[in-house]
N, C-alpha and C positions, 0 to 999 in steps of 0.2 A: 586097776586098783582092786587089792580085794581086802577084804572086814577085817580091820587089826585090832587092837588093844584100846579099851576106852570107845573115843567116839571118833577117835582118828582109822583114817584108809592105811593100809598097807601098800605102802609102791614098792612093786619088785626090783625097780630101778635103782632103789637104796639095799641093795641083798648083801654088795661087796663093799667092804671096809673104805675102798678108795671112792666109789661114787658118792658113798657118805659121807666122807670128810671134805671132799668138795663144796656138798649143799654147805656143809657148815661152813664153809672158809666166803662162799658166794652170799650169802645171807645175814652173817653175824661179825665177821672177822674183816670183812674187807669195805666198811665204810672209815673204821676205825685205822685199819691199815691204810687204808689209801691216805687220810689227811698224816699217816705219821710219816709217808712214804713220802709225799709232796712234800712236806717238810724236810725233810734228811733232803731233795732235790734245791730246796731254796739255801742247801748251804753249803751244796758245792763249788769250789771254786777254782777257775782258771790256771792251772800252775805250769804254764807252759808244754805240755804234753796233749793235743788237740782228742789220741784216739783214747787215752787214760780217762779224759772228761765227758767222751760221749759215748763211752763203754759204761761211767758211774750210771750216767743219768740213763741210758736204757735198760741198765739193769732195775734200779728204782720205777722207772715208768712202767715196768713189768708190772707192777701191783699198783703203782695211782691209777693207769689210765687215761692220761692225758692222748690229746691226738688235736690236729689241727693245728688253729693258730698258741691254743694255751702253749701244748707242745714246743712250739717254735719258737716262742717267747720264754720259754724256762731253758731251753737248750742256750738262743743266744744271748740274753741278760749277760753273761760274763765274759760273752768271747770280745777281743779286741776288733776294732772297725779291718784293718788289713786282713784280719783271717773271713771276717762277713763278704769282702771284697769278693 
């Protein structure tokens, strides 16, 4: 770190435009993304094409971050019992 503007540190680590927009997206953007993200996940549904609906949802789990059992319980909430089989 070295002496920036004000009373804040300078990190070098924020030099390039992309590491920047990172902090911002990990800090400010993605609690609010994640519950819009879950949401758009709670209203996918079933329409008979198994890789179309688990292509939607791991695109979306990209940014909630679900893992584990939440995970597996938003994947099969809509699938029929013969495809859990």
């Amino acid at each position: 770190m070295i002496g920036g503007l004000g009373s804040y540190n300078q990190d070098l680590s924020y030099s390039t435009w992309e590491r920047f927009w990172q902090e911002i997206i990990n800090r400010y953007i993605s609690i609010e993304g994640q519950r819009r993200h879950l949401a758009e996940m709670d209203k996918i549904i079933y329409k008979g094409k198994i890789d179309t609906y688990l292509l939607l949802h791991e695109n979306l789990n990209i940014k909630a971050g679900l893992t584990g059992i939440a995970w597996t319980v938003m994947v099969e909430i809509e699938l029929l019992q013969d495809i859990l089989r």
